[in-house]
C-alpha positions in Angstrom: 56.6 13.8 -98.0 59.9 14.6 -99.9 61.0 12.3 -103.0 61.6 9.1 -102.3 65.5 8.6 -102.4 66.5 5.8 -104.3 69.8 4.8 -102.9 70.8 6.7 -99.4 74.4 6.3 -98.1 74.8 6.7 -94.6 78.5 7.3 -93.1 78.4 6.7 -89.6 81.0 8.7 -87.7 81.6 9.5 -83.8 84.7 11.1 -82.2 84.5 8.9 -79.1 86.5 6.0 -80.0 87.7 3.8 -77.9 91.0 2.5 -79.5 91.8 6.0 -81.4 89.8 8.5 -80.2 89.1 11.8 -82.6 90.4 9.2 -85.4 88.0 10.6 -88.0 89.5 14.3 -87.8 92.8 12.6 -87.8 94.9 14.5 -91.0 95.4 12.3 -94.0 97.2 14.5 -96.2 95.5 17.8 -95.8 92.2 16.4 -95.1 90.3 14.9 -92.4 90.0 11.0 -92.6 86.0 11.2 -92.2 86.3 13.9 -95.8 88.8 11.3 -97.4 85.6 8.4 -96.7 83.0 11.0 -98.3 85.5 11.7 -101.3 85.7 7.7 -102.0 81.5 7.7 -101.5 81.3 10.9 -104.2 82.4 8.5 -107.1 79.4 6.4 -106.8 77.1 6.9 -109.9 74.3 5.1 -108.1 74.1 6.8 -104.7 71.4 9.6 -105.0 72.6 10.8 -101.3 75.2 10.9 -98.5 74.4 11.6 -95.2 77.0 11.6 -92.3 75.0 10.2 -89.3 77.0 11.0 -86.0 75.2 11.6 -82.1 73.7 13.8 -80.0 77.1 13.8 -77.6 79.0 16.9 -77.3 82.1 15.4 -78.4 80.8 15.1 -81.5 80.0 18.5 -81.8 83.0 18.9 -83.7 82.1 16.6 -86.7 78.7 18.7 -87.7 81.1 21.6 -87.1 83.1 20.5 -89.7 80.3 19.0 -92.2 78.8 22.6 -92.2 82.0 24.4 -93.2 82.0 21.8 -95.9 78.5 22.0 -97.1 77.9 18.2 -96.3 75.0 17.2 -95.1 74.9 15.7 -91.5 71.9 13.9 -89.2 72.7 13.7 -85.0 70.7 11.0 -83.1 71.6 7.8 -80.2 75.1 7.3 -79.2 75.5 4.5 -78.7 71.9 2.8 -80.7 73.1 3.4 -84.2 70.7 1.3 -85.5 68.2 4.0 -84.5 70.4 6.3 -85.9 70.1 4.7 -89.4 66.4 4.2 -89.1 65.5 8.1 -88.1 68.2 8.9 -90.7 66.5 6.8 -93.5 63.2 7.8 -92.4 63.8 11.4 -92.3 65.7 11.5 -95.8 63.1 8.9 -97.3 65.3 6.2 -98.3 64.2 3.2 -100.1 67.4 1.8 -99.7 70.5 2.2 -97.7 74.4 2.1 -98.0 76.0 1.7 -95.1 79.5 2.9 -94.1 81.9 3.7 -91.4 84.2 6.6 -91.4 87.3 4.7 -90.9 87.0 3.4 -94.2 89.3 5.8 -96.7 89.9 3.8 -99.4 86.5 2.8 -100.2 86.2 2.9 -103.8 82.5 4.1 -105.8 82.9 1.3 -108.5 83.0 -1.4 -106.0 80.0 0.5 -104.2 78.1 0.4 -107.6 79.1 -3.3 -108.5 77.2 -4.2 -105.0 74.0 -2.5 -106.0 73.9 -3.4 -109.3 74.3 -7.1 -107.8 71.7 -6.6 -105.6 69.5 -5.2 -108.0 69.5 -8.3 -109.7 68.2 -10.3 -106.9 65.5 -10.4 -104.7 66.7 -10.0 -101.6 66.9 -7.6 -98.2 70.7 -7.2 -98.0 73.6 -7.8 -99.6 77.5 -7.5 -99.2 80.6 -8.4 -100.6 83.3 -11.3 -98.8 86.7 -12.2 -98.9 88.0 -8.4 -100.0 90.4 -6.1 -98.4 89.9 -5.4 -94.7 88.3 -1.7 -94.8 86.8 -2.5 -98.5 83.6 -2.7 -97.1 80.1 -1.5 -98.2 76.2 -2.9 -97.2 73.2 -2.2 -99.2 70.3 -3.3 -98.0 66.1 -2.1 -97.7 64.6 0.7 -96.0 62.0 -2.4 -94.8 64.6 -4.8 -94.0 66.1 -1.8 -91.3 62.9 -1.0 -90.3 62.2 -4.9 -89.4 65.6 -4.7 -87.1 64.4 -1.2 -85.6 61.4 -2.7 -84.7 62.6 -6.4 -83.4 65.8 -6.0 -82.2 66.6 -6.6 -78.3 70.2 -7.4 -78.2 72.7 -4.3 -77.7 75.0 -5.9 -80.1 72.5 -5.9 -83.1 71.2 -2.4 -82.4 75.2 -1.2 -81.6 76.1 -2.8 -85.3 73.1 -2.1 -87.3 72.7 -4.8 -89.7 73.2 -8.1 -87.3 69.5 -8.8 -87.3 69.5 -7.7 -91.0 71.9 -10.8 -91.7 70.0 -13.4 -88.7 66.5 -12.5 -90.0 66.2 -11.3 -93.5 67.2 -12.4 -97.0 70.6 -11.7 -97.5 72.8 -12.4 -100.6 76.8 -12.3 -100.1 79.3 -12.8 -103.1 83.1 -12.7 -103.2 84.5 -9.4 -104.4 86.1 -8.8 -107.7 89.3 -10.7 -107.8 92.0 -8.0 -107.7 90.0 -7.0 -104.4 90.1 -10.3 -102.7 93.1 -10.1 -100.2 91.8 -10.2 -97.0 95.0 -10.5 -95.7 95.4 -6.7 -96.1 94.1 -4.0 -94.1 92.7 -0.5 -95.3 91.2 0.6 -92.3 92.2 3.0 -89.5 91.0 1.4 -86.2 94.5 1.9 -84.7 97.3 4.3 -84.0 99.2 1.9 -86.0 96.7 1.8 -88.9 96.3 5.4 -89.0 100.8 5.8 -89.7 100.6 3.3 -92.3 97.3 4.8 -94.3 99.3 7.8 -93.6 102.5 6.7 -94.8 100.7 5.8 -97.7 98.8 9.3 -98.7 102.7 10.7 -98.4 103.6 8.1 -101.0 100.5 9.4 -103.1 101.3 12.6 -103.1 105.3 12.5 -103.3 104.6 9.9 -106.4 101.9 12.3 -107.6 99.2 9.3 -107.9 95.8 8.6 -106.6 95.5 7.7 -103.2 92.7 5.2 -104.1 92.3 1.2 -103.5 94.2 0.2 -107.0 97.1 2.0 -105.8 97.4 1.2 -102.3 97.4 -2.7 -103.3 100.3 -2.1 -105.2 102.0 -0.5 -102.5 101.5 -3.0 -100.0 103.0 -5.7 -102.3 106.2 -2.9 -102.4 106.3 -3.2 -98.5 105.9 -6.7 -98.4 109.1 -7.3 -100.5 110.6 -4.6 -98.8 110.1 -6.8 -95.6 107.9 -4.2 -94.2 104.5 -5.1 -92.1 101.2 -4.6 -94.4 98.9 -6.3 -91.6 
């Protein structure tokens, strides 16, 4: 069996969706939004290894396409049962634990990722996740058994759609607000819309006109600028 991997962070991505479909190949200032995610995931310190889990379906052809001109790592399985996805991804990479992420996530940050695990490190528990931060500033960590429980267990479409539901219903779960500067929920850094995806947009332009990081720090900041600039940050 191959070494056990400590911490295993699994992006799930698909082409298919239904409000803005092909969003993760979507250009966010020269790169693809699903490479902007696995940038943010690269500053963990904790995270032994990312894996970009997308299907089997043609359309998502494109994605493993990409991964392998990039040298990233990818695992294809179920559509539309992404917890199986996660469980033959974890089982095939040997994960003890697992981070879960979605790819329309960009400004995820590595501290906050490593902050989580160090929390739940210090706790004995099945899952854990931060509340109250920034829409799109989201990360779960939670057991290799714990998944495994939901694999095996799980009947409704919505828990094996969403991955962790039964995780949350049926396991021991720790939650904790996120670091203070991080807790505006109010504000949105995700791409879920065609809407989302011009402001995140508008936002790497700044970046790169102002010559500053496109990272979480930075796009708060910004969105308090548009809010007094009478501009919408929802």
């Amino acid at each position: 069996m191959d070494k056990l991997v400590e911490y295993l962070c699994i992006i799930q991505a698909r082409v298919n969706s239904s409000r803005l479909p092909s969003k993760v190949m979507l250009d966010l200032a020269g790169q693809t939004l699903l490479e902007r995610v696995y940038e943010t995931v690269l500053d963990s310190k904790k995270i032994n290894k990312i894996i970009i889990a997308t299907s089997t379906q043609t359309t998502d052809d494109i994605i493993e396409l990409k991964l392998k001109a990039l040298n990233i790592e990818c695992y294809r399985g179920d559509l539309d049962n992404v917890l199986k996805r996660f469980y033959d991804t974890a089982l095939m990479f040997n994960a003890k634990n697992i981070i879960r992420i979605t790819a329309d996530n960009p400004l995820m940050d590595g501290k906050i990722i490593d902050n989580l695990i160090s929390i739940y490190e210090s706790k004995d528990i099945d899952y854990c996740s931060f509340t109250n931060a920034v829409y799109g500033l989201s990360a779960e960590v939670f057991s290799f058994e714990s998944l495994q429980t939901a694999y095996n267990n799980a009947r409704d479409n919505f828990d094996r759609e969403h991955v962790t539901p039964y995780i949350i219903d049926n396991c021991l779960v720790y939650t904790e607000d996120v670091e203070e500067k991080y807790r505006k929920p109010e504000l949105s850094a995700t791409v879920d819309t065609l809407d989302d995806y011009i402001k995140i947009n508008k936002f790497y332009m700044y970046c790169n006109k102002n010559n500053i990081l496109p990272n979480i720090d930075n796009y708060i900041t910004h969105q308090i600028i548009c809010l007094k600039e009478g501009e919408n940050v929802k």
